[in-house]
N, C-alpha and C positions, 0 to 999 in steps of 0.2 A: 380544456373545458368543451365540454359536446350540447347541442343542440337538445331541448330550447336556454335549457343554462344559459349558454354563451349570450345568444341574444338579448335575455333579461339583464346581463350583466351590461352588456355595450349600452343597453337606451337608461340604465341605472348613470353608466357614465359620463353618457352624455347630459340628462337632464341636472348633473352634479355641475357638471361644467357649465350651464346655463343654456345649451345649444339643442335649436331647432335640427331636426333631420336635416333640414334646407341648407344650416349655417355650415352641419360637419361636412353636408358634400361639398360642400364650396371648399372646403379645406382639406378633404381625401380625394376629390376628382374621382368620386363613385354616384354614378348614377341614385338617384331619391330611392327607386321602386328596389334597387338591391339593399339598401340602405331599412328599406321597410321591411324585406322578406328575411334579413337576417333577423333583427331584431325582434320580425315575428315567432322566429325559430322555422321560419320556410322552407331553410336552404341550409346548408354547414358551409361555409365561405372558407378560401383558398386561404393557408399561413400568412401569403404574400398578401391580399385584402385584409387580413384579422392585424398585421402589424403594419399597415397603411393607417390603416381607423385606429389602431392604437396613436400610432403616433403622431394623427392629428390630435388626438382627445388630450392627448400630454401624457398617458398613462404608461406606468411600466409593463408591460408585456406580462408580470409573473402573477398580475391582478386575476386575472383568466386561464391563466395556468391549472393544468389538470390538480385536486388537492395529492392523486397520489405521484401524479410526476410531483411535484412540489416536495413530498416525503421522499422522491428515490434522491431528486436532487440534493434534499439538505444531507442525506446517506451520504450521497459522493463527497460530497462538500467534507464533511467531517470526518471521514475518513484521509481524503489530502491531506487535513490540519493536523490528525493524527500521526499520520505517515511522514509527516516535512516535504509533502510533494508538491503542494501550495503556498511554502515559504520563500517571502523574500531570498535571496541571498545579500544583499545588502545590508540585510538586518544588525544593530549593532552588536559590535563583539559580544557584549556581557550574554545577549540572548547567542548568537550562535557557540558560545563556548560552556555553556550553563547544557544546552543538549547536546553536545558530545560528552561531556563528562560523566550525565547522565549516560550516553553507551556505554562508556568507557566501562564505569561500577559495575555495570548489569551484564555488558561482556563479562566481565570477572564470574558474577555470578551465575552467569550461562556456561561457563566455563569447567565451573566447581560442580555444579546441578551434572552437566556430561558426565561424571564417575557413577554418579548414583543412578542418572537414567540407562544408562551401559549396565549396570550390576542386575538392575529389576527387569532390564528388556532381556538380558542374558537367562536368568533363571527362570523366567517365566518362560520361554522357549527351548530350553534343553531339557526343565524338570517340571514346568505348569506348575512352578513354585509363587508365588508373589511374597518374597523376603520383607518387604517393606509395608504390607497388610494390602489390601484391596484400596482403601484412603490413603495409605501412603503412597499408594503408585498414582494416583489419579490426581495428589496434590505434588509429585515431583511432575508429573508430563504437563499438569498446568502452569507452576512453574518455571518448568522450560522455557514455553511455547509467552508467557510476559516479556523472560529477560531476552531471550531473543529475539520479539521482536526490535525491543525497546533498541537493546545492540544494533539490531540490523540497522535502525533508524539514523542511526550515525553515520552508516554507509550514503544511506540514501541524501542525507546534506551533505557528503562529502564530494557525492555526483554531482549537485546541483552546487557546490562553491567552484572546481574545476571543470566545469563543464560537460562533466563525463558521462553522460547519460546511459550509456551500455549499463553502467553501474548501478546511475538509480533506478532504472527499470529489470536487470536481475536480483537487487536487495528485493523488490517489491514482490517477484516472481520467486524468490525464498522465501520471503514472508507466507505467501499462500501456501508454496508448497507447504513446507515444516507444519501448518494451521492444519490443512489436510488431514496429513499422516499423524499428527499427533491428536487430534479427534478421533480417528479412526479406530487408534491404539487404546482412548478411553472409553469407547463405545463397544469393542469387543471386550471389555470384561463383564459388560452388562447384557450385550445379546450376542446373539450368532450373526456372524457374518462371514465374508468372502472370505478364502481360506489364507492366513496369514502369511504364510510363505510365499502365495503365489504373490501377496500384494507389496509384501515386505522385497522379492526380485523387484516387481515392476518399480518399486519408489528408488529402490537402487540406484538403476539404469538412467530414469527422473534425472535424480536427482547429482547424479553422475556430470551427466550432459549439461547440467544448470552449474557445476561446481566449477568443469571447465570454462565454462564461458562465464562465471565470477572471478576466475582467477586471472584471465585473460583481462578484464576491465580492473582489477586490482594493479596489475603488470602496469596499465596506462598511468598511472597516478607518478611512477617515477619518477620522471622530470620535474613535477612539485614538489613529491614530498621525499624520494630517495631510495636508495636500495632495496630498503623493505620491503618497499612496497610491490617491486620487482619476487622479492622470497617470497614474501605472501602469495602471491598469484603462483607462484610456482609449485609451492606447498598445495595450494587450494586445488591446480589445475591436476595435478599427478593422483591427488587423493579422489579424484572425480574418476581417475580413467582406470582407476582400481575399483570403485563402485561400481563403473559399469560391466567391469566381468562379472558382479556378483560374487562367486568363489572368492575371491579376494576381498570383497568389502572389508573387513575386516582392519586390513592394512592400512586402508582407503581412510578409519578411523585413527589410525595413530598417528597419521600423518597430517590429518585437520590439529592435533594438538598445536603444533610449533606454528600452522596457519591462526591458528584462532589467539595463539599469543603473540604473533604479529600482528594481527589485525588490532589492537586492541593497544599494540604500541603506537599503530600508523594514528590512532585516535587521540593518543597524548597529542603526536606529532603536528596534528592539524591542528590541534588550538592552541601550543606555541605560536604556528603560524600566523592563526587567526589575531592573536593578543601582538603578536612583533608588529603587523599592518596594523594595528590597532595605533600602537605606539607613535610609529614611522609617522601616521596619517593626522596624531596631534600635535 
C-alpha cells in the first residue's frame, strides 16, 4: 500500500485499537514526529518501520498489503493448491491416494488422447489437413493439456512423499512447457504466427533437455519404489536425447510409449505404498 493510503490505514488502526500516537510509540520505539508524518502521508516509511507499527498495533501485515499484490498472492497461492506443491505430505492416506488415482485415470487418458494428437499434429503438417475439423483439434490439444496436467500432478506429490524434489520441480517445468506449446499450437490455427517448424525444432531441443533430467529424477525413486522406476527414467531419458537432434524426434515419441506406461504403473505402485504405511501405521 503506497502513500497517503497507507498512512490513513495505520491512524484507522491505531484509533481501532484505542491508541494515542504517544501510546503506539511507546510500544514501536519510533519517534511521535515519524509516527505523525507517516500517518500524514509525509513520508513512505521503511518495510522494516511499517512491520514494527504493525506489529505493535497486533495487525496482520496483509491489512496494508498492496490489493494487487494481494491478487498476485492468492494467484500463487492457488495455483500450489492446484499443483500439490503446497500440500502436506502427511496428509492422510484416503486424500493422498484419492490424487494419485486421479493421475493414474487421466495418465490413461493422456495416453489414449497421444494417438489422436499425433494423427491431427501429423496431417496438419505434411498436408495442412485438419482430419478432426478445426473444433476437433482445438478440443483434442485442450484435452491433452487437462489430462496431463492432472497426470503430471501425481508426479509432483510423489516428489514431495520421497523427497525428491528434482522431480517436483521438472513435473512443474513440464507443466508450463506442454501449457506453452499447446496454446501455441491452438492459437496458429486462428492467427499467423512464428513459423512452425522453426518453433516445433526449438520445443524439441526444450523439451528434450527437460525429458532427460525427468528421467534422471524418475531413475531416483528406485530405492522406494523399484525397478520401474529405474525403466522409466530410462525410457524418458533416451527419448529426450532423440528429441534433441530433432531429425530423430520421431523415435524420441515411440519411446515415451513404454515411459508413459511406466509412469502410470509407478502410480498404482505409490498408493499400494501409501495404503501398506497406512495399514502398518494402525
Amino acid at each position: 500500500m503506497k502513500q497517503p493510503e497507507l498512512g490513513r490505514k495505520i491512524s484507522e488502526l491505531r484509533k481501532a485499537k484505542g491508541l494515542t500516537q504517544e501510546e503506539l510509540v511507546e510500544r514501536c520505539n519510533i519517534s511521535v514526529r515519524t509516527i505523525q508524518r507517516i500517518e500524514a502521508g509525509e513520508v513512505t516509511p521503511r518495510s522494516y518501520t511499517v512491520k514494527t507499527i504493525m506489529a505493535a498495533l497486533e495487525c496482520d501485515m496483509r491489512l496494508i498489503a498492496d490489493k494487487k499484490q494481494n491478487s498476485i498472492e492468492s494467484l500463487i497461492s492457488w495455483v500450489k493448491q492446484a499443483l500439490l506443491l503446497d500440500i502436506d505430505e502427511n496428509k492422510p492416506a484416503e486424500f493422498l491416494t484419492k490424487q494419485l488415482n486421479l493421475a493414474w485415470i487421466f495418465g490413461i487418458l493422456y495416453f489414449i488422447l497421444g494417438f489422436f494428437e499425433a494423427a491431427a499434429d501429423y496431417f496438419r503438417s505434411e498436408s495442412e489437413e485438419m482430419i478432426f475439423g478445426v473444433t476437433g483439434y482445438v478440443i483434442i490439444k485442450l484435452s491433452v493439456l487437462i489430462t496431463f496436467v492432472i497426470f503430471q500432478r501425481g508426479f509432483i506429490l510423489i516428489g514431495g512423499l520421497y523427497k525428491n524434489y528434482l522431480l517436483k520441480i521438472i513435473s512443474v517445468i513440464w507443466i508450463f512447457g506442454i501449457s506453452m506449446l499447446l496454446v501455441y499450437d491452438v492459437a496458429t490455427v486462428f492467427y499467423d504466427a512464428i513459423e512452425q517448424k522453426f518453433v516445433l525444432g526449438a520445443a524439441a531441443v526444450t523439451f528434450g533437455a527437460i525429458g532427460i533430467v525427468y528421467g534422471f529424477s524418475l531413475a531416483r525413486l528406485e530405492p522406494a519404489i523399484g525397478i520401474i522406476a529405474k525403466w522409466a527414467g530410462i525410457f524418458e531419458a533416451i527419448a529426450g536425447c532423440f528429441f534433441i537432434t530433432i531429425v530423430l524426434f520421431f523415435i524420441g515419441h515411440i519411446l515415451l510409449i513404454p515411459a508413459e506406461l511406466l509412469e502410470i504403473i509407478i502410480l498404482f505402485k505409490v498408493i499400494e505404498i501409501v495404503k501398506l504405511k497406512q495399514t502398518e501405521y494402525n
